[in-house]
C-alpha positions as CSV (number, residue, x, y, z in Angstrom):
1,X,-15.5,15.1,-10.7
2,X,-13.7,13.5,-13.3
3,X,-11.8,9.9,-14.8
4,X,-8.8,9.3,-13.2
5,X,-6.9,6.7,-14.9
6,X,-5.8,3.5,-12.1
7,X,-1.9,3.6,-11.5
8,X,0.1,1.2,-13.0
9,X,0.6,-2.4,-11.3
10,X,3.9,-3.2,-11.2
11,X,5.9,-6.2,-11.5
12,X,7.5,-7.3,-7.8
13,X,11.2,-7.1,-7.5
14,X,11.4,-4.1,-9.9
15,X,12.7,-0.3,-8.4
16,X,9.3,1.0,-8.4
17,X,8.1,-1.5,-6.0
18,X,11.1,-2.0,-3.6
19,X,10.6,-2.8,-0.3
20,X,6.3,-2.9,-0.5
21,X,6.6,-6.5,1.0
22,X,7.7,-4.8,4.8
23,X,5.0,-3.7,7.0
24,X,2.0,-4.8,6.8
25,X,1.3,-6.6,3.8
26,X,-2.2,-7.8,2.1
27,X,-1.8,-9.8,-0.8
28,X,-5.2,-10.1,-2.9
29,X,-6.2,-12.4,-5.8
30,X,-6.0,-11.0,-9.3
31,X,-8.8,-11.4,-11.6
32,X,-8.6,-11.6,-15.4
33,X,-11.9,-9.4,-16.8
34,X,-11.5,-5.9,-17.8
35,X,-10.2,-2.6,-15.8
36,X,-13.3,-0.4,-14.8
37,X,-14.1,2.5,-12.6
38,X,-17.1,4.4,-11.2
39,X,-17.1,7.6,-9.9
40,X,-19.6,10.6,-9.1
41,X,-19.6,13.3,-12.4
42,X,-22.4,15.2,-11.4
43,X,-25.3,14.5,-8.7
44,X,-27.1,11.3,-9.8
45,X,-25.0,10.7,-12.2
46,X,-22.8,8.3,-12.3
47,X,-19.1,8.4,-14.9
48,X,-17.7,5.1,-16.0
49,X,-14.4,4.2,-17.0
50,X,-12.3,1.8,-18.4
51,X,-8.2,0.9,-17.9
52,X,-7.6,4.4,-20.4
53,X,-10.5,6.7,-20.9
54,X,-14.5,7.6,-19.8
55,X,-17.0,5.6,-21.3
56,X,-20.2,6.6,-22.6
57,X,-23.5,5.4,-23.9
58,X,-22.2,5.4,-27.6
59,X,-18.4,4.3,-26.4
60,X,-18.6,1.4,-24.1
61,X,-16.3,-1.3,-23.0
62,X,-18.0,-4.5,-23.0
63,X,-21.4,-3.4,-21.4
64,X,-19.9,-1.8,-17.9
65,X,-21.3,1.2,-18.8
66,X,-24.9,0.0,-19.6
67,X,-24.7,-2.0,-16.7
68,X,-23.9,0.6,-14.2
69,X,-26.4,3.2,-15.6
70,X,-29.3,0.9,-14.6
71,X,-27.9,0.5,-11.0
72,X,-30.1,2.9,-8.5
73,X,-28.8,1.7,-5.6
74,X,-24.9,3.2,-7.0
75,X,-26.2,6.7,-7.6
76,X,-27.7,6.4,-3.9
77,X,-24.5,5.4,-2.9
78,X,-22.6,8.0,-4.3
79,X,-24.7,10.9,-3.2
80,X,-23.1,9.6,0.9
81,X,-19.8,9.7,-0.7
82,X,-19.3,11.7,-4.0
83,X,-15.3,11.8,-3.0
84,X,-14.5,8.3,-4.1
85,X,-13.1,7.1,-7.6
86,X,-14.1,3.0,-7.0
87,X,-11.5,0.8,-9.4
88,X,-12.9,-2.6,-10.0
89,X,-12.8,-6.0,-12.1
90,X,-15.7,-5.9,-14.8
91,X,-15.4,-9.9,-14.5
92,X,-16.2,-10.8,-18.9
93,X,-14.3,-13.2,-20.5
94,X,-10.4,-12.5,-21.2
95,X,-7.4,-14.4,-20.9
96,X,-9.3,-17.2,-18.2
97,X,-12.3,-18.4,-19.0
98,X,-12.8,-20.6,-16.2
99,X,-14.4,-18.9,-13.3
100,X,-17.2,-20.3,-11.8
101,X,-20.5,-19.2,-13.6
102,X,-22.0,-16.9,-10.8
103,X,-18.8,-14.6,-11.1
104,X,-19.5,-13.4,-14.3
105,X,-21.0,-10.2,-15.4
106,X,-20.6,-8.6,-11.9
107,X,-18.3,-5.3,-11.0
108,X,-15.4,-6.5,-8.0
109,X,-13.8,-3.8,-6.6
110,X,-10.1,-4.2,-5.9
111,X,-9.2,-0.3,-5.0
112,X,-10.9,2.7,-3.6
113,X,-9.3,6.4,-4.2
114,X,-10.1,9.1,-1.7
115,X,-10.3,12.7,-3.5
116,X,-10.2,14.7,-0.7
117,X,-7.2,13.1,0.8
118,X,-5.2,11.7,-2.3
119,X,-4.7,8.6,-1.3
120,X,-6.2,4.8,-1.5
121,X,-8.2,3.7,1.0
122,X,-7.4,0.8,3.2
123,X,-9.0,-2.6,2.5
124,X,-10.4,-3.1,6.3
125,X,-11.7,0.6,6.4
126,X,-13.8,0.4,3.0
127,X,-14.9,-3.2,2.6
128,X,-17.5,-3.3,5.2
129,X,-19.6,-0.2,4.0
130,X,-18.9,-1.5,0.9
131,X,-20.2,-4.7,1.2
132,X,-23.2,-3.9,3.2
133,X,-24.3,-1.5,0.5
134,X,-24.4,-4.4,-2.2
135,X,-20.6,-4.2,-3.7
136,X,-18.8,-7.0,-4.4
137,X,-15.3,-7.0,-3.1
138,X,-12.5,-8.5,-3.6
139,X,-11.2,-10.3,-0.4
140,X,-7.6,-10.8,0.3
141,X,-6.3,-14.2,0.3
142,X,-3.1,-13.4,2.8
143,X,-2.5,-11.3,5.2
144,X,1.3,-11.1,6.4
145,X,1.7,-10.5,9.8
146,X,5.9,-9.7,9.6
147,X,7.8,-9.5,6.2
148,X,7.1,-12.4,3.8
149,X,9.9,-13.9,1.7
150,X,9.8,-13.8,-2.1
151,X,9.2,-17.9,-2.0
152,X,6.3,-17.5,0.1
153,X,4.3,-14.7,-2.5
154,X,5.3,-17.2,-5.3
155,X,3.3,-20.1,-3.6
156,X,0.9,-17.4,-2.9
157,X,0.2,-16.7,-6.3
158,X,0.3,-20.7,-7.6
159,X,-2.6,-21.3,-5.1
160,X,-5.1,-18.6,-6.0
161,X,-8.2,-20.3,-6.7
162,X,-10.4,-17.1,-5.9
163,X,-13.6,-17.4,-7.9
164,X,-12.3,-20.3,-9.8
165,X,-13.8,-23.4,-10.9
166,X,-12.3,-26.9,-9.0
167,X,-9.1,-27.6,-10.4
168,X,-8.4,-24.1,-12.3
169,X,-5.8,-21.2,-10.9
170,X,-6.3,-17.6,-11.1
171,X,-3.9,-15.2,-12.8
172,X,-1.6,-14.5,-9.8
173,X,-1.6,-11.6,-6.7
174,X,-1.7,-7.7,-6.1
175,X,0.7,-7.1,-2.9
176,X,-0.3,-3.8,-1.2
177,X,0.8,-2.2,1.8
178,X,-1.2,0.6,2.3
179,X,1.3,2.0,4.4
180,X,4.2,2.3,2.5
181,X,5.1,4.7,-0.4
182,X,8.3,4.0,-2.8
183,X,12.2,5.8,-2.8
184,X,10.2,8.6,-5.3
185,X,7.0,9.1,-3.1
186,X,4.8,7.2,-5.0
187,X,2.4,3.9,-4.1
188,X,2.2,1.9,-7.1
189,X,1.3,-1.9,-5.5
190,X,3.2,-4.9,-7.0
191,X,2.0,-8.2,-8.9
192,X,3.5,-11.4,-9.4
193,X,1.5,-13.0,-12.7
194,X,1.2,-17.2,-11.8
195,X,2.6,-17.9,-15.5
196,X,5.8,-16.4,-14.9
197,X,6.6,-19.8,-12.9
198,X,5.9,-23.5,-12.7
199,X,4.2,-24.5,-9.2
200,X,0.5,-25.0,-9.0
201,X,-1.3,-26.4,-5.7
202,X,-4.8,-27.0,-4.5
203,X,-7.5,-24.5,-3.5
204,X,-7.2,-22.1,-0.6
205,X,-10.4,-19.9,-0.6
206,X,-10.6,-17.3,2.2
207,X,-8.2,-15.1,4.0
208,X,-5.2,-16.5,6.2
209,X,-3.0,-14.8,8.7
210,X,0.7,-15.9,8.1
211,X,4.2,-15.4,9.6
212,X,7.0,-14.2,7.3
213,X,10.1,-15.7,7.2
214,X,12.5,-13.5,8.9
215,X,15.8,-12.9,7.2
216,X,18.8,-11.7,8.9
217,X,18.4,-7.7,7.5
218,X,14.6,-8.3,9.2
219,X,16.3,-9.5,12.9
220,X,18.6,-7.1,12.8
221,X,16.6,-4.3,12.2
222,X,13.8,-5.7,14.7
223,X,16.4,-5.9,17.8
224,X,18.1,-2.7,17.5
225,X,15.9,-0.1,15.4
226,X,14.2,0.7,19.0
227,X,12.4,3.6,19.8
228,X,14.6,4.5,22.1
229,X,17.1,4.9,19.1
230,X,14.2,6.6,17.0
231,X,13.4,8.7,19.6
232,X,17.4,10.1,19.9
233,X,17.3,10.8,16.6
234,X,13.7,12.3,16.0
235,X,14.6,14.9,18.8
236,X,18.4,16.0,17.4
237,X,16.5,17.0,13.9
238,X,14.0,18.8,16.2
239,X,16.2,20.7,17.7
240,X,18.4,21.3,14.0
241,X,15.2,22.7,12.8
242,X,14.4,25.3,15.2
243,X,18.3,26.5,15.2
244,X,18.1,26.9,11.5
245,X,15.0,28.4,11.7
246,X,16.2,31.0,13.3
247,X,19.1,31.4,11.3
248,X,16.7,31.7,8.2
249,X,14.7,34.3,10.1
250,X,11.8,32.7,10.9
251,X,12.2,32.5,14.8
252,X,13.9,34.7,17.0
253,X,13.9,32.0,20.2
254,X,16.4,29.4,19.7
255,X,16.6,25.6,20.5
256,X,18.2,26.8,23.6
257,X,16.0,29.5,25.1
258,X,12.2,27.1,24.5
259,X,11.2,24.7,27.3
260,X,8.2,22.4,28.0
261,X,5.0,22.9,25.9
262,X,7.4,26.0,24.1
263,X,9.7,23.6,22.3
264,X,7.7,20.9,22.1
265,X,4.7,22.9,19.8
266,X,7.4,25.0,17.5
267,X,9.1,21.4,16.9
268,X,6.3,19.6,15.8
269,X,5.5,22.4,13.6
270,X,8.7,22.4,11.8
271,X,8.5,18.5,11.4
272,X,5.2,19.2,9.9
273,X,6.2,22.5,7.9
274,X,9.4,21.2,7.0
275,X,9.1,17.5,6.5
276,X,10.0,17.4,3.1
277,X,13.7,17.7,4.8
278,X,12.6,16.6,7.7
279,X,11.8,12.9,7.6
280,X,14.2,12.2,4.7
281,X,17.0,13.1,7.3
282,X,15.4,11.3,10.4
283,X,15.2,7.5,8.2
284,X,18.8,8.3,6.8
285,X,20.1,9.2,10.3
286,X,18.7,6.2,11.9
287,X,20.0,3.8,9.5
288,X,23.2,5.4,9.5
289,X,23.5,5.4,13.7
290,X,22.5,1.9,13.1
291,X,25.3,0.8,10.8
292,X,28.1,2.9,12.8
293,X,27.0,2.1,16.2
294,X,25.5,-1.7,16.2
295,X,27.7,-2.9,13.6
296,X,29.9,-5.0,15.5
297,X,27.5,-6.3,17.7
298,X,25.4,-7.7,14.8
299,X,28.1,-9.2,13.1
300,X,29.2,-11.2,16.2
301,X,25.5,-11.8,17.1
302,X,24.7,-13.4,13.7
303,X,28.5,-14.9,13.3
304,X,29.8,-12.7,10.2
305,X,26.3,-12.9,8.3
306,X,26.0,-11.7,4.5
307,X,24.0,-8.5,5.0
308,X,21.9,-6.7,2.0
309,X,22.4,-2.9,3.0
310,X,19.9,-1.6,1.0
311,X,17.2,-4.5,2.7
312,X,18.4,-3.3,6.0
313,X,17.5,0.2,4.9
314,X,14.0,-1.1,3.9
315,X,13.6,-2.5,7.3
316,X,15.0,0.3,8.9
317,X,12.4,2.8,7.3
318,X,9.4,0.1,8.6
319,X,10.7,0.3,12.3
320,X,10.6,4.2,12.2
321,X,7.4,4.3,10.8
322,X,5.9,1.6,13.1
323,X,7.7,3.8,15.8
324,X,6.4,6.9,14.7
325,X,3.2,6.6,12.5
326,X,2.0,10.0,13.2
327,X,4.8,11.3,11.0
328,X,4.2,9.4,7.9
């Protein structure tokens, strides 16, 4: 096992993070120390990293290493599960210096990279293990419920007081949605940094449960992205696939000669062999039945609104995959 660096957070509203803020959405307090990560090298030993490279006895970056080589209770931990890289907050003095005095000098994880599958693993499926095994971990400080508006994530990040003393604000928010992966198949999360605006606010430790603010792209899709409509569409490709499977040779049975338990197995195969095609044309399809069919009705639902097609699209893509997670 080896480093493996942390991907880059990006800045919300730029292309690489378009559309992270539909679905289900955490948003988690950022801390200003240093980026570290643990991982297992070899058994009972433990590698260390910072933000760019491995550490080592003779290269360190500010103590982590020293630190974590002294901690039993990791190696234990990593000899149950030797397929995580854990990415953390080695909380030493940076930008801030004014968190509260018992939050300094400690490792809080933020992020927690599954080898085997590829992939992070999801806040509410790590942090409990994690935290009865002696980990600090980062809570989140919202959890969105439906879509939140770019106003609401600014307030969000003028109001973290995680780990702060009284009166002091944190460095801003990481958005994640564990869910959702970019127009280029990546899952870079997004951060809004609290000095790139003006509002401050009062402490708001703990996590919240909150209601987005729907916008008219959000309604739309909502109401008429069904699964009915999903459905329609999911079963047309189905049956594409098998008749150009058998054009390509692969099949001799057509769409047209498979019933029952028949069509229904060789379909879900292709979906699976052949979803790099697959699900590309199933979200494009949808939204584009949804602009040529409900057009008209939306328009004289909402009284002639201003529509963002390319939100719409976002939201499209979350109703299919809340339709249909087994796909994604």
């Amino acid at each position: 096992m080896s480093f493996r660096k942390y991907d880059h957070v990006e800045r919300f509203g730029t292309d690489e993070v378009e559309g992270i803020e539909i679905g289900d959405v955490l948003v988690f307090p950022k801390l200003d120390g240093t980026n570290a990560s643990i991982w297992r090298s070899q058994p009972y030993i433990v590698g260390t990293g910072s933000r760019n490279r491995t550490l080592s006895d003779e290269s360190d970056n500010a103590g982590f290493h020293a630190w974590v080589q002294k901690q039993q209770w990791i190696r234990d931990f990593f000899e149950e599960y030797p397929f995580f890289n854990i990415y953390g907050e080695w909380l030493v003095p940076h930008t801030l210096k004014t968190y509260r005095d018992e939050a300094w000098g400690k490792f809080w994880v933020f992020d927690v990279w599954n080898k085997e599958e590829g992939r992070y693993v999801h806040y509410d499926a790590y942090a409990p293990e994690f935290e009865k095994r002696g980990f600090n971990v980062i809570e989140p400080k919202v959890r969105y419920t439906s879509p939140p508006t770019e106003a609401q994530l600014l307030v969000d990040a003028a109001t973290n007081t995680y780990l702060m003393q009284d009166g002091s604000i944190g460095e801003g928010i990481v958005i994640k949605n564990y869910a959702w992966t970019n127009k280029y198949g990546r899952q870079p999360w997004a951060k809004i940094v609290r000095n790139e605006f003006k509002e401050e606010n009062r402490r708001a430790f703990g996590t919240t449960e909150k209601v987005g603010e729907k916008s008219v792209e959000g309604e739309i899709a909502e109401k008429y992205v069904t699964k009915a409509l999903v459905d329609k569409v999911l079963e047309k490709i189905k049956y594409e696939l098998l008749n150009e499977a058998v054009k390509e040779g692969e099949y001799i049975d057509g769409a047209n000669t498979l019933h029952g338990a028949a069509y229904d197995t060789r379909a879900a195969h292709l979906m699976h062999s052949k979803r790099g095609k697959a699900i590309p044309r199933l979200l494009q399809t949808v939204f584009y039945d949804l602009v040529r069919e409900e057009s008209w009705n939306f328009v004289k639902e909402w009284n002639n609104p201003v529509i963002d097609y390319k939100k719409l699209k976002n939201y499209t893509i979350y109703w299919v995959k809340k339709h249909h997670p087994e796909l994604f």
